[in-house]
N, C-alpha and C positions, 0 to 999 in steps of 0.2 A: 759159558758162565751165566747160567741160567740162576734164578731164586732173589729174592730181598738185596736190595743196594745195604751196605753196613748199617749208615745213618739211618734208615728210616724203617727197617725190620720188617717193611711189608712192599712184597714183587710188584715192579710197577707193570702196566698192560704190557709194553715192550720188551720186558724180559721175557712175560712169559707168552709175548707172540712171535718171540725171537728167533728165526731158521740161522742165523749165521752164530757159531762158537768158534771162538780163539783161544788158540792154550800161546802165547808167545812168551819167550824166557824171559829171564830179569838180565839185568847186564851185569856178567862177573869177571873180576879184570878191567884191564885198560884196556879205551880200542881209540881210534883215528878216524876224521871226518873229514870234509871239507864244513859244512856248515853242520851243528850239530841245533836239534830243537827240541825245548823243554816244553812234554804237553803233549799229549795225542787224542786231541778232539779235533774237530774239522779244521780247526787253525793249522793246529799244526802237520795234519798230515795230507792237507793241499797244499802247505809249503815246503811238504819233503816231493808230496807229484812235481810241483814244479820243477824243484831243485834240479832233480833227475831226471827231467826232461830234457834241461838245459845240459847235463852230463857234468855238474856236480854233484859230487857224494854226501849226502843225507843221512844223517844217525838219529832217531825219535827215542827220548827217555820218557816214561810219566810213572808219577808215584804211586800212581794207581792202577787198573786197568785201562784199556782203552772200552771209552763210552760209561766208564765208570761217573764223570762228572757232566756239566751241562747236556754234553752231545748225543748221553744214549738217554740224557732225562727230559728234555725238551718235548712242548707239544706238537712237534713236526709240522709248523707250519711256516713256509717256504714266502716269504713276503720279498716285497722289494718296496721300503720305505724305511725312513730314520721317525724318530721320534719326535724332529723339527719337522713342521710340515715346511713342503715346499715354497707356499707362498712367504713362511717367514724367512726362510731362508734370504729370498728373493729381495724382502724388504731390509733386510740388516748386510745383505753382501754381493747382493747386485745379480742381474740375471743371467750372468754368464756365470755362475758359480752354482747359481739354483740347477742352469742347463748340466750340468757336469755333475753333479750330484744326482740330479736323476738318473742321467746318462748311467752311472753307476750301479745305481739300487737296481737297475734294470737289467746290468750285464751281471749283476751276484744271482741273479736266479738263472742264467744262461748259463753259467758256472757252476751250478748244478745239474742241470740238464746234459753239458757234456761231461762232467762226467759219471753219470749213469750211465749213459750211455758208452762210456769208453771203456769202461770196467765190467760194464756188463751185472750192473747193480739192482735183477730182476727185484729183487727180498727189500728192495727200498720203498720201490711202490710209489713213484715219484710218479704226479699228477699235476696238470695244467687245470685244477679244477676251479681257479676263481676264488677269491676271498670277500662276503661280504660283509658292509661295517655298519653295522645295526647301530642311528641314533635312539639315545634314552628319552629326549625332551625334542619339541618343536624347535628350540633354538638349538641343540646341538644339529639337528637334521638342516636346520638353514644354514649349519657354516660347514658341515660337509658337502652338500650339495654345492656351492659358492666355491668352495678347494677344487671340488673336481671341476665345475666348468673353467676355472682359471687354469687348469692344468691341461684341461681340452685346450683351450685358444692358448695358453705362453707355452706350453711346451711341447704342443702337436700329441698328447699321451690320447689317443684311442679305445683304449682299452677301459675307463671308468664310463658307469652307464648308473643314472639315477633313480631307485624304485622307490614305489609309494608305501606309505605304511598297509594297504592292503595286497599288497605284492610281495613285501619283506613279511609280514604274518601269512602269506599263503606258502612262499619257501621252507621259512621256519619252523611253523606250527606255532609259534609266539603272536599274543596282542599287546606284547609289551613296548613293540618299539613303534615313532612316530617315521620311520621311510629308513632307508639306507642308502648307502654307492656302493653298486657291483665293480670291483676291479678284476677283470678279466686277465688271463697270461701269469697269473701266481699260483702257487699251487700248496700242496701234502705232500709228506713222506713219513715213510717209517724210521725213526730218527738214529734208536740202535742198528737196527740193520743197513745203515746208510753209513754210516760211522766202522761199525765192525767192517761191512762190505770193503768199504775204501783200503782198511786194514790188511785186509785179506788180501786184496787186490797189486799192494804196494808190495809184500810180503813175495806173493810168485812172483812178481817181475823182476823184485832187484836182492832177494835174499834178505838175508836176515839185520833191518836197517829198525829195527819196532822191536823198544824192550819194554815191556810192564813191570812194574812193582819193583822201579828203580829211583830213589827218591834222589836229587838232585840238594848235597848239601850244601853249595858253594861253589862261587864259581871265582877263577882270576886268570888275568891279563897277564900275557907278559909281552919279549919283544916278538916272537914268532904268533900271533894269535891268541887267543882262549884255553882257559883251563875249566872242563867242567868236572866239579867234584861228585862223585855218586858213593852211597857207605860201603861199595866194596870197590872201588877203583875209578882211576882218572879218565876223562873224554879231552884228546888233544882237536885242535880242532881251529881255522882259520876263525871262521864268526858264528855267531850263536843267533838264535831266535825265542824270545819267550812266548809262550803258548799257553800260558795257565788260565789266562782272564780272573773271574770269579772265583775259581779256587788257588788264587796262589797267595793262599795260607796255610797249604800244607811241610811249605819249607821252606825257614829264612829265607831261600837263594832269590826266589820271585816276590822279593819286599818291596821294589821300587815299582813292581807292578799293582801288588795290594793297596800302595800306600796312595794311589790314582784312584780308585775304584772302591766304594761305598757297597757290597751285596746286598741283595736283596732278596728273599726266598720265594720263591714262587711255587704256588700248588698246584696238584691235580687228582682229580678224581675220576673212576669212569665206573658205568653203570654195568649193572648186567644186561645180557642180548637183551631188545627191546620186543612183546610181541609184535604180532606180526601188524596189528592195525596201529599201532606208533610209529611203528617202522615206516609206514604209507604216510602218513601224519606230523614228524617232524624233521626237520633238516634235510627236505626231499631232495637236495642236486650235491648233497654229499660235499661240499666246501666246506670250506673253513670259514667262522665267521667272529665275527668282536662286534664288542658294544664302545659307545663313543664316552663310558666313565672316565675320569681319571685313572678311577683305582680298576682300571677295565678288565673284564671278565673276557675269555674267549671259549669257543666249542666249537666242536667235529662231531662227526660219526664217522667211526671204524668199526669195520666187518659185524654191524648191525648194535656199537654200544653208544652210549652219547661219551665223549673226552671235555674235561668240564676245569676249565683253567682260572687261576685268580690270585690274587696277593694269599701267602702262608702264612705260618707264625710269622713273629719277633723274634729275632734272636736265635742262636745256633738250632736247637733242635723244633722238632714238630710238637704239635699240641692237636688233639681231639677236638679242641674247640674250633682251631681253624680249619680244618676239614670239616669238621659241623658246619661254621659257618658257609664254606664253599655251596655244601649240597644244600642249605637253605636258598642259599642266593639263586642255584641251578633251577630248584623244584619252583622259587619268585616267579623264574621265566618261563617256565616249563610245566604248570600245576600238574600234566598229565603222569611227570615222572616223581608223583609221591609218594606211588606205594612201590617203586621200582627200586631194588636193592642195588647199593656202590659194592663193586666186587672188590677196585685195588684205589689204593691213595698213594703218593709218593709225592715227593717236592725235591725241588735241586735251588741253588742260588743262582739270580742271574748277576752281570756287569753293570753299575750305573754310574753312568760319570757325571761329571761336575755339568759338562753342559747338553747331557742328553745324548752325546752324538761316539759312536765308535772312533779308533784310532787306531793306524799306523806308522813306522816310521823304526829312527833311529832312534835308540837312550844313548849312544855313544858311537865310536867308529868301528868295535868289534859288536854291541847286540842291538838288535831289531827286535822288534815285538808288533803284536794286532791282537786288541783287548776293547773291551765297552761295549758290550754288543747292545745293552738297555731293553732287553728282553726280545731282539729282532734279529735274530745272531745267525739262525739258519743258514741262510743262505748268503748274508754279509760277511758271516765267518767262513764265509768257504772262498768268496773273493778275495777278504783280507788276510786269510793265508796265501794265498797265489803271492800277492803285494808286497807283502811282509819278504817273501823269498829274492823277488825282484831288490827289495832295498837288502838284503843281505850281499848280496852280490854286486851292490856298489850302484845301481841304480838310482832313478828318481823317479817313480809315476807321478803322475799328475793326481792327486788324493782330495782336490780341494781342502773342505770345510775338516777332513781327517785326518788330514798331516800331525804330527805327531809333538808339534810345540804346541797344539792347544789341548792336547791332556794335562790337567794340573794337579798336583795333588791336592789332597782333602784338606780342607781346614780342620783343625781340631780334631783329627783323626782316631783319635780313642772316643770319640763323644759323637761316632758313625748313629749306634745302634737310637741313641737317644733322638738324634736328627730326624731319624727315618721314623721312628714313632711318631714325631710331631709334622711333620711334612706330611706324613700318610692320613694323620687324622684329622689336618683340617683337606686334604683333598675330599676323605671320605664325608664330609660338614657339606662341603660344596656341591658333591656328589648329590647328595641328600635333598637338597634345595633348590636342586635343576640347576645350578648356575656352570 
């Protein structure tokens, strides 16, 4: 399924560096599960690996194709952090909570790791390459530098090292930023083909458990388990898992998941190959790397282009202006890339919740869900579908701060889009003013 996602009329890099295609049918008829899950992005079909590791039966519906939504549109970069940083954690819910939290962020990229390697996910191009966090201002660079040595001495984390502003401009190719912190042990992947892979992968081992372009009108309860409604036939089925995150607006059935969750659009651009003296020149050890904005920008380089990440339009569709603005902001940091042509643009929504932080858990005694990824879902959404499977089955992991009663829904939830405009524009004020 190579070419242009629907919504945005232009292939993004990943389609069209895509080695892995799937032709999988839609569901026609009734069939029978033991857990059935709405969604085939990394949620949901590390929560059918699990299931069927365990030797319960897995059925995966998605409205659309698989990787069709966040997971083939992401900019593959494999983190292990929330959006609360660890010391505040630590300050509003004590250090045994902070310890477990990391504990966690740290086993969702291990959770990638095996399984590329167990599926044998060469086309994913999974990389320990290190992520580093370029501050914008002297005071952003002092309170990152202050997180990582606190994370050195209270949580034993090894892997953060602090470079100077002519160390981060020698990696980079940028004199834009005042130092950064290397976090070593995170990595890149190729996000379609890490997604299709896993697809493919579930598909030989347990037959045909993976339907696309089966949209999920309804779902109900009765006294034997779940009924999931699909427009050409019923899913019986003990318990359910919702998997939509971000897109579950594409059918009533995922409302109590939409109605948690505020999207946000996030963009991307990437460039044409760079020559050959840029190439020597910027982004030299191939990481992934982010700026300490609010409204934070991140960048890569794949197979010699820059990947060039940042808030998108407003509102449903895309807009030339916000892709304009993107490659202004790119060419801010990068003057060298101004006469260098953007081949592809694309954007997807991500999940933002009320307080930053993803969740798992139960909605009820028959469906489980794992949703809010807040733009760090990679590899979080690959752990919290394993979890998710686990509380289908009756389970409890220990989830700390993401358990599943501190998802709230929205206030004034038709009044998202207006929120997000004013939230974003005084970040981007504050942005502006160093603070």
């Amino acid at each position: 399924m190579s070419g242009p996602w629907p919504d945005t009329g232009i292939a993004s890099l990943w389609c069209d560096m895509a080695d892995t295609e799937l032709d999988l049918p839609c569901l026609r008829g009734d069939a029978q599960a033991d857990v059935v899950i709405i969604g085939a992005g990394y949620t949901g079909l590390t929560a059918a690996h699990r299931l069927a590791q365990l030797g319960v039966a897995p059925l995966v519906v998605d409205a659309k194709s698989v990787g069709w939504g966040a997971s083939g549109r992401n900019g593959g970069v494999v983190s292990a952090k929330f959006r609360l940083a660890f010391p505040a954690i630590a300050q509003g819910h004590g250090m045994e909570v902070a310890r477990r939290m990391h504990r966690l962020a740290q086993q969702s990229v291990n959770e990638v790791e095996s399984l590329v390697e167990e599926y044998g996910l060469v086309g994913a191009r999974f990389t320990r390459c290190g992520n580093l966090r370029c501050a914008h201002t002297e005071r952003a660079f002092g309170y990152i530098a202050e997180e990582a040595e606190w994370m050195r001495r209270e949580l034993g984390d090894d892997s953060l090292f602090t470079l100077s502003a002519s160390e981060v401009a020698e990696e980079t190719g940028s004199s834009a930023f005042t130092g950064g912190v290397l976090s070593r042990g995170v990595g890149t992947l190729h996000p379609l083909n890490y997604v299709r892979g896993l697809a493919e992968g579930l598909t030989q081992r347990h037959g045909a458990i993976l339907f696309e372009r089966t949209p999920v009108t309804g779902i109900r309860r009765d006294a034997n388990g779940i009924r999931v409604v699909t427009e050409q036939g019923e899913i019986r089925a003990r318990q359910a898992i919702m998997a939509t995150n971000a897109y579950s607006d594409l059918t009533p059935a995922s409302s109590m998941v939409k109605s948690r969750l505020v999207p946000f659009r996030s963009s991307i651009i990437a460039t044409e190959v760079l020559p050959a003296a840029l190439q020597q020149r910027l982004l030299v050890h191939a990481r992934s790397y982010g700026e300490t904005r609010r409204m934070m920008r991140w960048f890569r380089k794949v197979d010699g282009r820059i990947v060039f990440g940042g808030r998108g339009a407003f509102g449903k569709r895309d807009s030339k202006a916000a892709f304009d603005a993107l490659q202004w902001a790119m060419v801010g940091l990068f003057p060298d890339l101004a006469e260098v042509s953007v081949t592809h643009r694309w954007s997807g929504h991500v999940g933002m919740t009320m307080d930053a932080l993803p969740h798992v858990g139960r909605f009820d005694d028959r469906l489980s869900y794992a949703a809010g990824y807040n733009g760090a879902g990679v590899a979080m959404s690959t752990l919290l579908g394993r979890l998710a499977a686990d509380f289908a089955i009756g389970e409890s992991p220990n989830v700390a701060l993401l358990e599943a009663s501190r998802l709230k829904a929205v206030p004034l939830y038709p009044l998202r889009e207006v929120a997000v405009r004013l939230v974003a524009g005084w970040y981007q004020f504050l942005d502006a003013i160093g603070r």
